[in-house]
C-alpha positions in Angstrom: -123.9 -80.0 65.0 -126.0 -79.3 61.8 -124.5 -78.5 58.6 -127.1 -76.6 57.7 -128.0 -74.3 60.4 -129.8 -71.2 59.0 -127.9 -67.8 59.2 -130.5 -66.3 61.5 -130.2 -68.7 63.9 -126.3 -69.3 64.5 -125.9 -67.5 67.5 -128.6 -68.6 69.2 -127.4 -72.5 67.9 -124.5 -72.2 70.1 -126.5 -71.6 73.2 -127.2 -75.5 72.8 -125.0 -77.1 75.9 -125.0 -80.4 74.0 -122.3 -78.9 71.2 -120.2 -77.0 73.9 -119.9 -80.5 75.7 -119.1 -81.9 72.6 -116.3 -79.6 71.7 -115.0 -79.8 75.5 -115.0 -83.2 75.2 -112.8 -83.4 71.9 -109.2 -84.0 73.8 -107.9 -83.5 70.0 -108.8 -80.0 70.2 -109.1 -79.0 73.8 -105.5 -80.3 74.2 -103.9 -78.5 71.6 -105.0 -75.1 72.4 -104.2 -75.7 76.0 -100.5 -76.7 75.1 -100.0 -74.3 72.3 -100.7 -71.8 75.3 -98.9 -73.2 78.2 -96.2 -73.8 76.4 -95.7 -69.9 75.3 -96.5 -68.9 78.4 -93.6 -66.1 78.6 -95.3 -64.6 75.5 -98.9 -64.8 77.3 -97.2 -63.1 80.3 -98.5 -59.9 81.5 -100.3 -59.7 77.5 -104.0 -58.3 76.9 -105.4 -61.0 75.1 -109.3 -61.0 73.0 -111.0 -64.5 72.6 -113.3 -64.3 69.5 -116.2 -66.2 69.9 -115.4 -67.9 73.6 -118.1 -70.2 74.5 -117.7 -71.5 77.8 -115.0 -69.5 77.9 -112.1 -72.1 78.5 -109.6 -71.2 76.4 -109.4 -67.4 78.1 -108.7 -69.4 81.3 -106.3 -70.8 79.7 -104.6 -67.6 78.7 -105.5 -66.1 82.2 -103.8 -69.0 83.7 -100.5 -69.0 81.5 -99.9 -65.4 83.2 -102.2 -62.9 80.9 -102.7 -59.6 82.2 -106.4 -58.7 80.5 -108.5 -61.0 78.3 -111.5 -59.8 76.6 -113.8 -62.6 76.0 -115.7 -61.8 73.4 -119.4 -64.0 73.1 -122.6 -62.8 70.6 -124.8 -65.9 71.9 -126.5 -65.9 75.3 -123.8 -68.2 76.0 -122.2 -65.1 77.9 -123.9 -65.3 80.7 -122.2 -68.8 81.3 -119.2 -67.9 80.6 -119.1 -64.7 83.1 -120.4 -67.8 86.0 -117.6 -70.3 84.8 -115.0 -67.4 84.5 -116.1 -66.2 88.2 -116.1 -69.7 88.9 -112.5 -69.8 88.3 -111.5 -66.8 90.4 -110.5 -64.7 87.1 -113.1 -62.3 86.8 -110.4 -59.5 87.6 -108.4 -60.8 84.6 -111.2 -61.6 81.9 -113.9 -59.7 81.0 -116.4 -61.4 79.0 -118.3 -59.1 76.5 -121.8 -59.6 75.4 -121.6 -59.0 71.6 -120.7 -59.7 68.1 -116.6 -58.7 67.7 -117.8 -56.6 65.1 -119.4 -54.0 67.3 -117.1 -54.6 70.1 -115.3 -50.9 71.5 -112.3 -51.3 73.7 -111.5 -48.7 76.0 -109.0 -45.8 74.7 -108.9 -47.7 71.1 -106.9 -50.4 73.2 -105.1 -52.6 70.8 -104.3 -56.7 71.9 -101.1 -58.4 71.8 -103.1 -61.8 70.4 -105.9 -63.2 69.5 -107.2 -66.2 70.0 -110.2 -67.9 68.5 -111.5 -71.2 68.0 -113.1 -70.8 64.7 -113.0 -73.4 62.4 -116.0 -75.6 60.8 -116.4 -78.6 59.1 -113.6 -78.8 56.1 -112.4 -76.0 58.1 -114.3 -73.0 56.7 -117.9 -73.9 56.9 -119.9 -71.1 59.1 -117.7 -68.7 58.1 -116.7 -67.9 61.2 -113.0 -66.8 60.1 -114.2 -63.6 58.9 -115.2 -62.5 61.9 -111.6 -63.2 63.5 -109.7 -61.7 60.3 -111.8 -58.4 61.0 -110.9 -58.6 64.7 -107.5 -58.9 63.6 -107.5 -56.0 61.7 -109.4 -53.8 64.4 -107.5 -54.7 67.6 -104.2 -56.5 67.1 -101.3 -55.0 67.5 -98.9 -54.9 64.6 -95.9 -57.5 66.2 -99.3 -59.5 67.9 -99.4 -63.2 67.5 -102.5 -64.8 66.2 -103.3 -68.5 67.8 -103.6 -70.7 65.5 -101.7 -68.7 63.0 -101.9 -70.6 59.8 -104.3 -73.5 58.6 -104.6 -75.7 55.6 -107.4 -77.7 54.0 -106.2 -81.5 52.5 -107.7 -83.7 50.1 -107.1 -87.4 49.0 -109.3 -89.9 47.2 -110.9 -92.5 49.4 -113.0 -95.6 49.8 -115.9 -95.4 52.1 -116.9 -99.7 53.1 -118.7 -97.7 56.0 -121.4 -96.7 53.9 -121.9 -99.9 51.2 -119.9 -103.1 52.3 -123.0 -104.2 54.6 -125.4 -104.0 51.3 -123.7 -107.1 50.2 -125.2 -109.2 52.1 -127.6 -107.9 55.0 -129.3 -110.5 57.0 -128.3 -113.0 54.2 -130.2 -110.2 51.5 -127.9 -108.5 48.4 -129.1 -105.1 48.8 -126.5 -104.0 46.0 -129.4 -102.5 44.2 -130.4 -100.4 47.0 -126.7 -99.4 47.9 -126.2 -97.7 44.3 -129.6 -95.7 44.7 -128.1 -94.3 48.3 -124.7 -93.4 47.3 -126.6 -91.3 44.4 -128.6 -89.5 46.4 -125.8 -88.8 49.2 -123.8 -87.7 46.2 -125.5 -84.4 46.3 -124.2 -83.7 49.8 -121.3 -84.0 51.9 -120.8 -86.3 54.4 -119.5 -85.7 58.1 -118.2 -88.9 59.0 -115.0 -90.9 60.1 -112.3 -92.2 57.2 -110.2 -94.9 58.9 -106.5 -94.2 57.3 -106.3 -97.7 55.6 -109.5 -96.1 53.3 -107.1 -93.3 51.5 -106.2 -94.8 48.2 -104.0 -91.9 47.2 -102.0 -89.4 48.6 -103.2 -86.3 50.3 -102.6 -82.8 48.4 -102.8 -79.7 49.9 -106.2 -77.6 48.5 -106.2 -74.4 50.5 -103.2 -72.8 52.8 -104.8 -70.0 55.0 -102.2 -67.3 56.8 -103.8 -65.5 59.5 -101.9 -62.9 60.5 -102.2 -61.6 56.6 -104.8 -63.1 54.0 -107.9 -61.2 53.7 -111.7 -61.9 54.0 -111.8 -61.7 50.3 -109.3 -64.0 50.1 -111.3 -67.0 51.9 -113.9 -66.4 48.6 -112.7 -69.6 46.7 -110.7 -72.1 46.3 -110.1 -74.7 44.0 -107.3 -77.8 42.5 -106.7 -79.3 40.0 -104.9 -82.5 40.9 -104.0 -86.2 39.5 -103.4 -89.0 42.3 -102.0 -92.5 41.5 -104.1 -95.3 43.3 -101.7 -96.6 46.2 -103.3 -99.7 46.3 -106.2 -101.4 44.2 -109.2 -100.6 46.2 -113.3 -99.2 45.4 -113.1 -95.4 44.6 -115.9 -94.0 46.0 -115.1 -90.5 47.1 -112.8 -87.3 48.1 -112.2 -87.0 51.6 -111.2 -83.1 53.4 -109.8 -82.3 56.5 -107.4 -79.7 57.8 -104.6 -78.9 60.5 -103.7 -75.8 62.2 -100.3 -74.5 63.1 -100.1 -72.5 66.4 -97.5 -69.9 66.8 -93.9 -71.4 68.2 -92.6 -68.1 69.9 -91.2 -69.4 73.2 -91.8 -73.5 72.6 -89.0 -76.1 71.8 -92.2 -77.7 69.7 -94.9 -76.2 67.0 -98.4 -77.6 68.2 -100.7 -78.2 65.4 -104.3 -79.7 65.7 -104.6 -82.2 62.8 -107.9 -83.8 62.0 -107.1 -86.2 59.2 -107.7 -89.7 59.2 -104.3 -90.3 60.1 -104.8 -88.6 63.7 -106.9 -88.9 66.5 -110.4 -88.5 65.9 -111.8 -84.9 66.7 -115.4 -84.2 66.2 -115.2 -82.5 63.1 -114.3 -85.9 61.7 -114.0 -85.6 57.9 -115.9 -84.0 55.1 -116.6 -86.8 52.1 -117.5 -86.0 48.9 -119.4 -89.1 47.5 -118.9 -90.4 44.1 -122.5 -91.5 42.5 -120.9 -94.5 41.2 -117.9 -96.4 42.4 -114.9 -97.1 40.3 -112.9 -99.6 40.4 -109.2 -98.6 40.5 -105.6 -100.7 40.3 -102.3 -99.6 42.4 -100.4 -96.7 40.2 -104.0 -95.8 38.6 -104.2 -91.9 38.1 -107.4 -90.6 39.7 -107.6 -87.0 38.2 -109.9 -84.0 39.5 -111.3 -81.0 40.4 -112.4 -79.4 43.5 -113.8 -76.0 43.6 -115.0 -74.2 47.0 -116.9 -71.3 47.1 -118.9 -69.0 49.2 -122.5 -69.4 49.1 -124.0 -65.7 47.4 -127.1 -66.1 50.0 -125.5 -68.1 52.8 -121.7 -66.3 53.6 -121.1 -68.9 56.4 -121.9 -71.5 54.0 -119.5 -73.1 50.9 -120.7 -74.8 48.0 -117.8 -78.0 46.9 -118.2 -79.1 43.4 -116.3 -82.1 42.7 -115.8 -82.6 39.1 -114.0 -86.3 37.6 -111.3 -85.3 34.9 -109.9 -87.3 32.3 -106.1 -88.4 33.2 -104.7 -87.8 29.9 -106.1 -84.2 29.8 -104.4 -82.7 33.2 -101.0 -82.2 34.2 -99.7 -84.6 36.9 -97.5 -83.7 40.2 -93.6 -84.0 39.2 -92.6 -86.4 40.0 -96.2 -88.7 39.4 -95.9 -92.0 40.7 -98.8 -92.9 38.8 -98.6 -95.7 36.1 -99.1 -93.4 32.9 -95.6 -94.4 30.4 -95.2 -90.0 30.7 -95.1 -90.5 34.4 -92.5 -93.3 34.3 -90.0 -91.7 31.6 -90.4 -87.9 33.6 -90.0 -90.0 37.2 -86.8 -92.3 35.5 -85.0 -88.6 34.3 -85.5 -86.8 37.7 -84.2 -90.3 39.4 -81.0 -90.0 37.0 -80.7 -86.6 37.4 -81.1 -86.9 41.4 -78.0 -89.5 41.7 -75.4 -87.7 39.1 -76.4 -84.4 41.0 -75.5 -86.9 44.2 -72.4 -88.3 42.5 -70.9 -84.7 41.3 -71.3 -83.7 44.6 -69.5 -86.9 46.7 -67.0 -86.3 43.9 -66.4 -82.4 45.1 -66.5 -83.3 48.7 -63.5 -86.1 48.0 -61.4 -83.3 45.9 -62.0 -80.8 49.0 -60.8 -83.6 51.7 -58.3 -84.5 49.1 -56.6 -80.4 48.8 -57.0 -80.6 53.0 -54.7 -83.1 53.2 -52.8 -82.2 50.8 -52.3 -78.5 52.7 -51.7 -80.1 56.1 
């Protein structure tokens, strides 16, 4: 899946079977959107449903087969005519109707309004394409005030990283140092992003969330720009060598014991959105407790709106305010982390002592 795929030719990217077998393929993904429908299937009983953007059109099965009374399957790419076969396929072509068109020129009969919508939409670090505008207009043309959006909420993470993928093997290749060339390659992939896989023991600091996206109310407008400011002590002495990004999304929990989210960190399974790494042009060396201070701003792109331009900007740890409490190594940290402790255990202590005086005037009654 290219990053850079010009806007002219996104629709007609997705007719490439490759990427739909790819996405099929990603249990991570596929999984979650099956359960989060299956297991609200009294909510998807007998309820007209619209799938933004349905590819194959799998998940409106889905929906069709959790008990939905009408799903509009809404496809801009020639993909559609698939989709209509597989649908058929499936004996639910009297339940989903799949819709040749952008959702932005889409008519439903009598001004028909949905009870959800249901879309998979999101991108590398979640908003790249910029297909989320399309479903936030959908939203506000056919869903029904009380309708459920699936997923309803996502956010975008961020932690500082190592990345030995990329330069351990420079070290000695073949029995060759090729330090000199490693440096030369991490700055020129400093200019760029990097799709790839960060293994969990690679985060060297905590992950913060950057972005927090509600669907069911945040604007187009609102999905603009983002942008933290944030400190992170080093939890371990390790190579920093980049900022890694990934998101979750929460599904709706209307009729489930259990909230399904799809999580793409490093800490889950591995989807195929992987993670988006923002590579430092010069490794620094870091010890456990060491603040790593920055800034991370995302914007649109003024000539590309499905594209985001991430500048990453290193900020002196003395200059920013830290998280409180900061378990970062920084004597300000320490003194602010040692009050809130003390304050934390007499706040504790006052209230074991009220609870004894309570059991005490219990007794005392009886």
């Amino acid at each position: 899946m290219d990053i850079d795929i010009p806007p002219n030719e996104y629709f007609s990217s997705y007719e490439d079977l490759e990427v739909h077998r790819l996405m099929l393929e990603d249990n991570p993904r596929t999984d979650a959107y099956r359960q989060a429908i299956m297991s609200n299937k009294s909510f998807f009983k007998d309820k007209i449903v619209m799938d933004v953007g349905c590819g194959t059109g799998i998940l409106s099965i889905f929906c069709a087969q959790a008990g939905a009374k009408k799903v509009y399957a809404v496809e801009a790419s020639d993909l559609a005519n698939l989709a209509k076969d597989i649908v058929k396929e499936n004996n639910f072509d009297n339940v989903i109707e799949v819709i040749h068109s952008k959702v932005e020129d889409v008519i439903l009969p009598d001004e028909l309004k949905v009870d959800a919508i249901i879309s998979e939409w999101m991108g590398f670090y979640l908003l790249h394409e910029g297909m989320l505008d399309s479903v936030l207009i959908a939203r506000d043309k056919f869903l029904k005030e009380d309708g459920e959006m699936f997923p309803e909420s996502a956010g975008i993470y961020v932690a500082p990283c190592s990345v030995p993928e990329l330069y351990n093997k420079w070290t000695n290749f073949h029995g060759v140092s090729l330090t000199t060339f490693a440096k030369q390659l991490r700055v020129n992939k400093s200019s760029k992003p990097e799709i790839m896989v960060i293994n969990n023991q690679d985060l060297i600091g905590n992950e913060v969330p950057m972005a927090w996206i509600n669907l069911k109310e945040d604007t187009v407008n609102y999905l603009d720009c983002f942008s933290i400011t944030h400190v992170a002590a080093a939890t371990k002495s390790a190579k920093y060598q980049g900022i890694c990004l990934w998101f979750e999304c929460y599904f709706p929990q209307i009729s489930s014991d259990e909230q399904v989210v799809l999580k793409t960190g490093p800490n889950s399974a591995s989807t195929h959105w992987k993670q988006t790494v923002i590579l430092l042009p010069e490794q620094i060396e870091v010890e456990e407790q060491e603040p790593i201070a920055f800034q991370l701003d995302m914007k649109r792109d003024l000539s590309n709106s499905r594209r985001y331009n991430l500048e990453f900007t290193m900020l002196d740890p003395e200059e920013v305010d830290h998280p409180l409490p900061c378990s970062c190594h920084m004597t300000k940290c320490i003194l602010i982390k040692t009050v809130m402790l003390q304050q934390e255990n007499q706040m504790n202590q006052n209230n074991k002592e009220n609870s004894n005086v309570l059991e005490d005037e219990k007794i005392d009654d009886e």
